[in-house]
Wavefront OBJ file of the C-alpha trace (Angstrom):
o trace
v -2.837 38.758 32.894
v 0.346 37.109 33.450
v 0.957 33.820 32.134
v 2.504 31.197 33.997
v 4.935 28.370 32.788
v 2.129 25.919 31.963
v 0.340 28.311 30.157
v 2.890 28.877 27.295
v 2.987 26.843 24.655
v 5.919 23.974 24.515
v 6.093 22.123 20.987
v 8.567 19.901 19.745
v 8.652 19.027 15.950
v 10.371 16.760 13.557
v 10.437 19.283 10.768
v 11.358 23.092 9.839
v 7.562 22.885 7.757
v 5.867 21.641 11.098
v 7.476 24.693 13.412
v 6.461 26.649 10.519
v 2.770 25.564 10.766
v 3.157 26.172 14.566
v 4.527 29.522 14.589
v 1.817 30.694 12.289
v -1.401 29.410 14.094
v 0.833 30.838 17.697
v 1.159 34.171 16.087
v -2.760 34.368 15.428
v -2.743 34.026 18.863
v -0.967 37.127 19.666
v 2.204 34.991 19.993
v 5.415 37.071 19.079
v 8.091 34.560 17.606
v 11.796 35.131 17.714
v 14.096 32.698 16.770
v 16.952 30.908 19.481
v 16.532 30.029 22.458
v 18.223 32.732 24.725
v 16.022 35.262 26.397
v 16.543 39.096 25.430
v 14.480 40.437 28.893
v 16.523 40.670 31.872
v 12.992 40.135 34.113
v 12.419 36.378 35.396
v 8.828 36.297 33.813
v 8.620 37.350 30.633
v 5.116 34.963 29.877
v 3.029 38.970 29.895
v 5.291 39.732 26.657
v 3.687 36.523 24.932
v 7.622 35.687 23.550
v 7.652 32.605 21.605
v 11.095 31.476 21.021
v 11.715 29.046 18.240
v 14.941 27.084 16.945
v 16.760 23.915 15.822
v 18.383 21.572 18.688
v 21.063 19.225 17.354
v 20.735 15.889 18.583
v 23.341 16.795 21.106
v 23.093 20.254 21.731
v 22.335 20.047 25.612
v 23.555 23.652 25.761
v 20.728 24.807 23.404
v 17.893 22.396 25.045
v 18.840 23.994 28.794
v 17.954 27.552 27.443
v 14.842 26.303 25.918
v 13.672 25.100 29.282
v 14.815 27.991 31.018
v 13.419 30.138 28.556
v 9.472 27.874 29.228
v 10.441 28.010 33.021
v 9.987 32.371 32.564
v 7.178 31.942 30.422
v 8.119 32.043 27.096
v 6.432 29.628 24.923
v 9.023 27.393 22.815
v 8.688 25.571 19.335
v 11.860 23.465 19.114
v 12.754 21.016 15.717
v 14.395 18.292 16.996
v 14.512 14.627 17.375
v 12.943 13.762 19.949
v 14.367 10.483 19.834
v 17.898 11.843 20.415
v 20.125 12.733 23.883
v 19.214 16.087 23.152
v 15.521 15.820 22.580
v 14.794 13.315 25.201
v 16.374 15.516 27.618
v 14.632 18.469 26.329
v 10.733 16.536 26.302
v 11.616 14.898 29.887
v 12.651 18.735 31.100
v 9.724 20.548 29.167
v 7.245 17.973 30.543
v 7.802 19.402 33.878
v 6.885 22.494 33.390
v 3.305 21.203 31.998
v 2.360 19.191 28.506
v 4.737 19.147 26.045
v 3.141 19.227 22.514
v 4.556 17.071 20.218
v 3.845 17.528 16.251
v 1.603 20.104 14.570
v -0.406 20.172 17.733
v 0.598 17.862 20.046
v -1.212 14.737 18.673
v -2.377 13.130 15.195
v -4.230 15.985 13.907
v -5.856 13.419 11.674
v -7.629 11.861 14.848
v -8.800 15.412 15.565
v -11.143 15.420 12.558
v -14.513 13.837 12.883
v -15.767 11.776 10.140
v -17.605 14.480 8.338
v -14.454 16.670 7.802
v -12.393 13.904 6.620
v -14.736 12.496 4.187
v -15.061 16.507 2.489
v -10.744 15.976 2.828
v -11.027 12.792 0.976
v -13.064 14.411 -1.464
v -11.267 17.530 -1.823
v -7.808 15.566 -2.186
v -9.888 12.947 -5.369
v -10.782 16.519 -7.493
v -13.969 17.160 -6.316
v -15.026 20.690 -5.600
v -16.469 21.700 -2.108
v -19.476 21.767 -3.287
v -19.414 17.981 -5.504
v -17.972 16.832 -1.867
v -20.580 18.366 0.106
v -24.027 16.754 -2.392
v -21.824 13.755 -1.649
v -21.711 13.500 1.589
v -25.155 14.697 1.828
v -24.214 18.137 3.524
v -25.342 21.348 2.803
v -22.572 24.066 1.132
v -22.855 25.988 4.243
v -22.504 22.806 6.458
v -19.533 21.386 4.146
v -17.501 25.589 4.431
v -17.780 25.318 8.189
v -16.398 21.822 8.421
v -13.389 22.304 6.181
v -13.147 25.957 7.946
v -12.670 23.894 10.886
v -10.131 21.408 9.388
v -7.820 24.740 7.925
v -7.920 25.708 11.752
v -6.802 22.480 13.299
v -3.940 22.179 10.882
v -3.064 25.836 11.284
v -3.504 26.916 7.304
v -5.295 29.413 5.703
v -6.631 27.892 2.321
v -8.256 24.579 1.478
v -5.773 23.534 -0.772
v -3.195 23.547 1.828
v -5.404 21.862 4.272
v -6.030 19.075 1.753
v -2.086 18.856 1.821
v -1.385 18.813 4.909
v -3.910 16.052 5.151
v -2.497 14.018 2.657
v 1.099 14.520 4.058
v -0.145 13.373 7.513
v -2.219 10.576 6.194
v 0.726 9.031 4.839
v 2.599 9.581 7.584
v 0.204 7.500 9.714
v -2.121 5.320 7.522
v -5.792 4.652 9.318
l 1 2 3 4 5 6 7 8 9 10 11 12 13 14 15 16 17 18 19 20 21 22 23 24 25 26 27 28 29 30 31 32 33 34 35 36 37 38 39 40 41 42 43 44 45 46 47 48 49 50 51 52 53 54 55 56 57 58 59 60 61 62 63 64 65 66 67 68 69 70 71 72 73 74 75 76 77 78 79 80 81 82 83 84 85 86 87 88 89 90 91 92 93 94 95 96 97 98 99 100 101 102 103 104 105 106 107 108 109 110 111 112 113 114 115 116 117 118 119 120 121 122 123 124 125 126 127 128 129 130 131 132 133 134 135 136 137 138 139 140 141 142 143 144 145 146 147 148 149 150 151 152 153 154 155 156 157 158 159 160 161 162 163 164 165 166 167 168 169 170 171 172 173 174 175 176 177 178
């Protein structure tokens, strides 16, 4: 199948940890990550290759945003860390958002808003010293109930262990208080 433009995958992050977090749960997908912005495939679309193209914009590197939007516009996907606040990253969101949504963050939103009640309640938990299991009598949910939730949670912040789910939790929590 070939992917078009609005398929790929277009985030733009504050931090090198975020794109980091990104690339990882992209290259589950079958994403392959290479870092700048600059195509290596002379071919228009290159979405069938599923290239994910990664890198740092300055806050006015207009050169380096233009190739990351040409680079979406032939169907590479593109994690960029920038500001988005800048000349730079304003120009690159506005340009991105053309081409279809434009992912800001982790995912694209507050990750923390993602998590219903039960999962952030085990978080909670987790993040106060209790085991999963403590958390789960708790919150009057089975083990099995209690594994799947925070199972769920590792996959919506893109990690692989509890621990650095209940991190990345706590990071974003503080980020944006409820």
């Amino acid at each position: 199948m070939i992917r078009q433009p609005d398929d790929a995958p277009r985030h733009v992050v504050a931090t090198a940890a975020e794109a980091d977090t990104v690339l990882r749960r992209l290259a589950r997908d079958g994403w392959t990550a290479r870092a700048g912005f600059a195509l290596p495939d002379p071919s228009w679309d290159v979405g069938a290759a599923h290239l994910l193209l990664h890198g740092r914009i300055g806050d006015d590197d207009l050169e380096s945003a233009q190739l990351a939007v040409l680079a979406a516009a032939r169907g590479a996907g593109v994690v960029a860390v920038c500001d988005p606040e800048s000349t730079a990253g304003r120009a690159l969101i506005d340009d991105l958002s053309r081409l279809g949504p434009v992912h800001r963050g982790i995912d694209g939103s507050d990750t923390i808003a993602n998590l219903i009640p039960e999962q952030r309640a085990l978080l909670d938990r987790l993040a106060a010293g209790d085991t999963i299991a403590a958390a789960a009598a708790a919150e009057f949910l089975s083990l099995r109930t209690a594994n799947r939730r925070i199972a769920e949670a590792r996959a919506l912040f893109g990690v692989r262990t509890t621990r650095e789910a209940v991190l990345a939790y706590l990071r974003q929590r503080q980020r944006s208080p409820d």
